[in-house]
C-alpha positions in Angstrom: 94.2 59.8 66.9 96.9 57.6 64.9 95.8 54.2 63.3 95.8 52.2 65.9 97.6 49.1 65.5 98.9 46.2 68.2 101.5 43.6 67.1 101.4 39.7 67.2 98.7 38.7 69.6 97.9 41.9 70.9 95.6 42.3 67.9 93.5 38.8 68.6 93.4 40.3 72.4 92.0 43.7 71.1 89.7 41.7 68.5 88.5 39.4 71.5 87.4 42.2 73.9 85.4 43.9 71.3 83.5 40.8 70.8 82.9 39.8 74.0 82.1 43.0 74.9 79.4 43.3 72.7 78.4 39.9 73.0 78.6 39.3 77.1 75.4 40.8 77.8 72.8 39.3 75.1 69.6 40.1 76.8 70.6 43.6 77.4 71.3 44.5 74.0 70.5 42.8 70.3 73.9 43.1 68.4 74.0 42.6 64.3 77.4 41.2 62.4 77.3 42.5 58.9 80.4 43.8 56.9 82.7 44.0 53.3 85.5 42.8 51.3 87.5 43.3 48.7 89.7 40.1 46.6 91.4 41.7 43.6 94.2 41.1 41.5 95.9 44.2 40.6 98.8 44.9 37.8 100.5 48.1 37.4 102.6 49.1 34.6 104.3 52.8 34.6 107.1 53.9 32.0 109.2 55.9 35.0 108.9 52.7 37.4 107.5 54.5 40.5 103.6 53.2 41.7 101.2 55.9 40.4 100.0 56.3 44.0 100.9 54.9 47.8 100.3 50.8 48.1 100.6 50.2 44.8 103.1 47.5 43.7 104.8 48.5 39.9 105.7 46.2 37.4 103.9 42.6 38.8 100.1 40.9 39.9 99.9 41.4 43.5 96.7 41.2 45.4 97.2 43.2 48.4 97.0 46.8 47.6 93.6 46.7 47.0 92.2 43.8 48.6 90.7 44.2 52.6 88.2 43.3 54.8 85.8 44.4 57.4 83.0 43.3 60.4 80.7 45.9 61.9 79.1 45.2 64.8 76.1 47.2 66.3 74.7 46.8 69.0 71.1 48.2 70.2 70.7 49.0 73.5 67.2 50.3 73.2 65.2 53.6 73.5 67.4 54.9 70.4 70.3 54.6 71.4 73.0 51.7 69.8 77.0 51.4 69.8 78.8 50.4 66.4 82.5 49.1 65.8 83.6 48.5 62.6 87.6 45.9 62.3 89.2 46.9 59.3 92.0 45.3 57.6 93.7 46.1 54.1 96.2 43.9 52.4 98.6 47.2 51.4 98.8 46.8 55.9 99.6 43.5 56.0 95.8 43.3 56.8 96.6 44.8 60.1 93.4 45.2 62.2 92.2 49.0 62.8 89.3 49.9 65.0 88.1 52.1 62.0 84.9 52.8 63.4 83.7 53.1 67.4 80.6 55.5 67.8 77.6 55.8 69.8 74.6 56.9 68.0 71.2 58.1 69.4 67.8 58.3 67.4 66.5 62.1 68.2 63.3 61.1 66.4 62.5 59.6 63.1 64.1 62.4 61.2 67.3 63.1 63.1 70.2 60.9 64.7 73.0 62.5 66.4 76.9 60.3 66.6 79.7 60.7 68.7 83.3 58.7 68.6 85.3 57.8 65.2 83.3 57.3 62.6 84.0 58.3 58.4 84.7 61.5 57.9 82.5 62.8 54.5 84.8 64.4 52.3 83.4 64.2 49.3 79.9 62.7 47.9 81.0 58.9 48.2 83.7 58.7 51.0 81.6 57.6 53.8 81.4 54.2 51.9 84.5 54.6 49.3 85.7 51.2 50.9 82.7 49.7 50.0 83.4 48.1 46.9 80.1 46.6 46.6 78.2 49.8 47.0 79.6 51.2 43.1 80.6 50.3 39.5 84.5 50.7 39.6 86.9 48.2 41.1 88.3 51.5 43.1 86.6 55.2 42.8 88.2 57.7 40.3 91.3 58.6 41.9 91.4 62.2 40.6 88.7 62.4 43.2 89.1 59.9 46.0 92.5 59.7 46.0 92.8 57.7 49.6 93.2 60.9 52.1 94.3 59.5 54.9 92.1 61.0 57.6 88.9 59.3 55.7 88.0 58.5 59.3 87.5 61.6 62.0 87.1 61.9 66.0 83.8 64.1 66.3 79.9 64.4 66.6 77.9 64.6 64.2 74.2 64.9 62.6 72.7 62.9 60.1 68.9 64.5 58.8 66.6 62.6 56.5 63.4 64.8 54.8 60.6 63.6 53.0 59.9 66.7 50.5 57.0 65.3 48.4 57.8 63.8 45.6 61.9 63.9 46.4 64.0 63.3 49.6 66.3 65.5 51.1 69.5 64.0 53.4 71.8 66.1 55.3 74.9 65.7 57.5 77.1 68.1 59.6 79.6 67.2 62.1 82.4 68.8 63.8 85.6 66.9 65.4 89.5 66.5 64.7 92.3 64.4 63.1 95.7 63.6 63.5 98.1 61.0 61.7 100.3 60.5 59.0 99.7 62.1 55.4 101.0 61.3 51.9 103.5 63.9 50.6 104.2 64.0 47.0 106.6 66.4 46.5 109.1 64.4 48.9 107.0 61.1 47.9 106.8 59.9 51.7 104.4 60.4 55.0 104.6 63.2 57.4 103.8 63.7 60.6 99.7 66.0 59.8 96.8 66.9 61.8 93.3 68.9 61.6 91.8 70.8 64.6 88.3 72.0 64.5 87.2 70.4 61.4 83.5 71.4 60.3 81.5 69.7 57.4 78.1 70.1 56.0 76.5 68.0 53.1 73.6 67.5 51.5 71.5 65.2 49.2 69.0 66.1 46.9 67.1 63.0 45.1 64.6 62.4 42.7 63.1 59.1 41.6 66.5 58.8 39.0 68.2 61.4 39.6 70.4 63.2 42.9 72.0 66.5 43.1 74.8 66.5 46.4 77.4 69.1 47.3 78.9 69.7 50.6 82.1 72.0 52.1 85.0 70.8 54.7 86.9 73.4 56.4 89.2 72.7 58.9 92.6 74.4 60.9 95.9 72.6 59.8 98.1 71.5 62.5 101.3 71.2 60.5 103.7 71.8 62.6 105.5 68.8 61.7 105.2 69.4 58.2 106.9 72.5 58.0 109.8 71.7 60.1 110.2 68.3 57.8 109.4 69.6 54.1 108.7 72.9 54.1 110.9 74.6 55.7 114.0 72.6 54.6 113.3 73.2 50.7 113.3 76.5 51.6 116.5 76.3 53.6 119.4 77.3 50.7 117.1 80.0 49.6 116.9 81.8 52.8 120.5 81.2 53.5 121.2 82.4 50.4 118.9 85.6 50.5 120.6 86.3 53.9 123.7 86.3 52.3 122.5 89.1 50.2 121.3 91.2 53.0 117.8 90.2 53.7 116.7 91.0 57.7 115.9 88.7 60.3 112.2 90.2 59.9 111.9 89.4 56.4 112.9 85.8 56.8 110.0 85.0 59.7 107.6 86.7 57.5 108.5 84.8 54.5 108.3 81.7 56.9 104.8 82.6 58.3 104.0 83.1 54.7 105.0 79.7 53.2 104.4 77.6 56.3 101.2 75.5 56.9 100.9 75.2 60.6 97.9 77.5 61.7 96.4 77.8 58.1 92.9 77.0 57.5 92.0 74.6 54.7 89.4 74.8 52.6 86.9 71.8 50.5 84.2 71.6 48.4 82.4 69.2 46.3 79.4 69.5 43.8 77.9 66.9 41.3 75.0 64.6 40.3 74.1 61.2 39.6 71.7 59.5 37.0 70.1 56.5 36.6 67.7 56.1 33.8 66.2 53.3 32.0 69.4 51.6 32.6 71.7 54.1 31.8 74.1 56.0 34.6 75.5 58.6 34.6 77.9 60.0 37.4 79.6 63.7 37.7 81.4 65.1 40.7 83.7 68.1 41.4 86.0 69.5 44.0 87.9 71.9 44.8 90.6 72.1 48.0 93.6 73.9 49.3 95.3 75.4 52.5 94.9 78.8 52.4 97.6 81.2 52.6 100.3 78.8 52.1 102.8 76.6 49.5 99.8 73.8 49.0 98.3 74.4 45.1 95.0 74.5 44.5 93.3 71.2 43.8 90.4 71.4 41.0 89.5 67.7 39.9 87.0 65.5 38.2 85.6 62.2 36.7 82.3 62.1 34.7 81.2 58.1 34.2 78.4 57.0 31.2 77.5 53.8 32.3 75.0 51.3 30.8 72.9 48.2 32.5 72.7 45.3 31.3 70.2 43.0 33.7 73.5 42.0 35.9 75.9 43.5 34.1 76.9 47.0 34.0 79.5 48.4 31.6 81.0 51.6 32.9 83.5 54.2 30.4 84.9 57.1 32.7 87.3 59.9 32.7 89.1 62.0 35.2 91.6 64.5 35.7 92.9 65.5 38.8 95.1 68.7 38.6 96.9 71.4 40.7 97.4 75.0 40.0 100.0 77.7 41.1 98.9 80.5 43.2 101.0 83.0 44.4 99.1 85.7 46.3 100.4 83.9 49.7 104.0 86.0 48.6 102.1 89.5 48.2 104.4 91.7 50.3 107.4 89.6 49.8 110.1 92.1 48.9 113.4 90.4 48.8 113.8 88.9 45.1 115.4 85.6 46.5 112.9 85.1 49.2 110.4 85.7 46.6 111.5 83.2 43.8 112.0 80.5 46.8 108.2 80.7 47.8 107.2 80.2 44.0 109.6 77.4 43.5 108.0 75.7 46.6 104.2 76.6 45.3 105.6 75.2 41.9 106.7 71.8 43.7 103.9 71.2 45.3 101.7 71.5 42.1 103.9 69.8 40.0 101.9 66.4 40.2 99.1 66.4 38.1 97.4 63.5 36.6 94.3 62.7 34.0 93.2 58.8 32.4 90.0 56.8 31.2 88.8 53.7 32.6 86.5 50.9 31.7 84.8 48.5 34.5 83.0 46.1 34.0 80.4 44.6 36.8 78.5 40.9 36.9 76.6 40.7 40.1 76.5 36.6 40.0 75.3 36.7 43.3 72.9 38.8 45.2 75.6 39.8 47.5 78.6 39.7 45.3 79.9 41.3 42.4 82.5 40.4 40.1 84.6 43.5 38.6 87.2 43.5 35.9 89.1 47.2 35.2 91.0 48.5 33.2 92.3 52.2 33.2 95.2 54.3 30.7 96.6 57.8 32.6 99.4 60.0 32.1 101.1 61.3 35.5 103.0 64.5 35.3 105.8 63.2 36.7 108.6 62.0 35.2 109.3 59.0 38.0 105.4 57.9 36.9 104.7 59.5 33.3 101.7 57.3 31.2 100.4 54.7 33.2 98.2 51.4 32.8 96.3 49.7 36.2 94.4 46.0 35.1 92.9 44.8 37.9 89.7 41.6 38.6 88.2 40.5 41.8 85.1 40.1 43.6 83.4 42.5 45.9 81.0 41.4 48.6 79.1 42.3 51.5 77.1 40.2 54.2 
């Protein structure tokens, strides 16, 4: 399902009938309002000129990309079972609303709850609540690792598990459902047309007193139709013509197409890490790993590690990350025809030519029990040359109620 998105009033009309929806019937169901938000001031300074990433506003203080808001509403309609909506709006959108969540959930018993409709789609460790600025240290999540995927929210069913083990707890989730929309392509720096059929994820939560160990895997079928016919397939358009001109067969050129295209290709992620917290010092580690199979796309192998320290309200957080792509070409195994052959590389090399790495310092004053203040500064060095080194100050408060 695309964002969806009404014009003018359109979007109070679709605001209004959620609300009264939930709201016409009070003694049938027990509805609770809570929800987030982001203020924040945000300066970005690169030596080529271009954003380091989508939303982003180069060279001046602007407090949209990273400011938003949202209201969840959930309503219980007894017997285990309850509805939940959550309105989103982000300022990089013109704070456009988005029916970002809409899901039914029903209590199995007091271990297991099973979800169906649009709800966050767990990439990695944090992503169910990587909006949630409230809920960690940074003013925004490493980037190397959360770097905004656009289909952070699914259509699916899911299963959330929750263990007692003794003396630690065990949480699990696995769900299965789709995407479609519009994804971020770096090697043509715009959005394509993108989609994901039969997408299946498993995670789980291991935790201690102060300490957890997570990891979880995402696979899922690319439906990248649109994608090949728009980016693919045209950077690879002079290269065919040009290895037809030296005598390469019609059969060759659909293989070689098969080969480099993504449409049909499965896609393949995976995330490991764990998280400390101390005597009042943290200390956060996560890694993943993701690529389409059998295709252009270059292998994704990215970090951050965090050393934070507590101090009563205040914590003071140093991290680092590095988020970087490598070039396999095993997809071009079979590949005969020299030309055909040096086009797929070229493409493999495009799409792993952006590759970035930085530290950060964040600083966090809870002055209030539901509200944080959050000053951050992080130093990186993007690969390339329209980005190249880097600095992102940003301040602001993050709340939830």
């Amino acid at each position: 399902m695309k964002t969806f998105k009404l014009p003018g009033k359109r979007k109070l009309l679709l605001t209004s009938a959620v609300f009264a929806a939930l709201f016409s019937q009070p003694l049938l169901a027990e509805v609770k309002l809570n929800g987030f938000a982001s203020i924040r001031g945000t300066s970005v300074s690169t030596d080529g000129g271009l954003e380091p990433f989508p939303g982003f506003e180069e060279g001046e203080l602007s407090f949209k990309p990273e400011s938003l808001f949202a209201i969840q509403a959930q309503a219980d309609l007894g017997e285990g079972l309850s509805a939940t909506v959550q309105l989103f709006g982000e300022g990089r959108n013109d704070f456009d609303i988005e029916a970002r969540w809409a899901y039914l959930s029903y209590q199995l018993n007091d271990s297991h709850r099973v979800s169906a409709g649009r709800f966050a789609n767990p990439i990695f460790h944090q992503s169910e609540y990587e909006k949630v600025g409230y809920a960690h240290n940074f003013s925004r999540l490493p980037k190397a690792v959360y770097i905004d995927f656009e289909f952070s929210t699914i259509e699916g069913i899911a299963l959330d598990s929750q263990f007692n083990l003794g003396d630690y707890s065990l949480a699990t989730k696995v769900l299965y459902g789709g995407w479609s929309g519009e994804a971020f392509s770096a090697v043509t720096n715009t959005f394509v047309d993108f989609g994901m059929d039969n997408i299946f994820s498993a995670n789980a939560t291991l935790a201690g007193d102060w300490w957890q160990l997570f990891g979880g895997i995402f696979a899922t079928e690319i439906d990248g139709t649109s994608i090949d016919n728009s980016t693919i397939f045209p950077l690879a358009a002079q290269g065919i013509a040009m290895a037809q001109n030296m005598g390469a067969t019609g059969a060759q050129v659909n293989d070689f197409k098969s080969r480099i295209g993504w449409d049909g290709k499965d896609a393949f992620y995976w995330f490991s890490g764990f998280a400390i917290d101390y005597n009042n010092w943290l200390l956060d580690f996560e890694y993943v790993d993701y690529v389409v199979k059998d295709s252009t796309d270059a292998p994704n192998q990215s970090w951050y590690l965090a050393l934070g320290r507590r101090f009563d309200n205040v914590v003071v957080t140093l991290h680092t990350e590095d988020y970087a792509q490598d070039t396999d070409h095993d997809f071009l195994n079979g590949v005969a025809h020299p030309v055909l052959l040096a086009t797929g590389k070229g493409i493999n090399n495009a799409f792993a030519q952006r590759e970035f790495d930085g530290v950060g310092l964040s600083v966090r004053y809870d002055f209030h029990p539901s509200a944080a203040i959050k000053l951050d500064y992080f130093n990186g060095s993007d690969t390339r040359p329209a980005v190249g080194d880097y600095e992102i100050l940003s301040f602001g408060v993050d709340l939830v109620f």
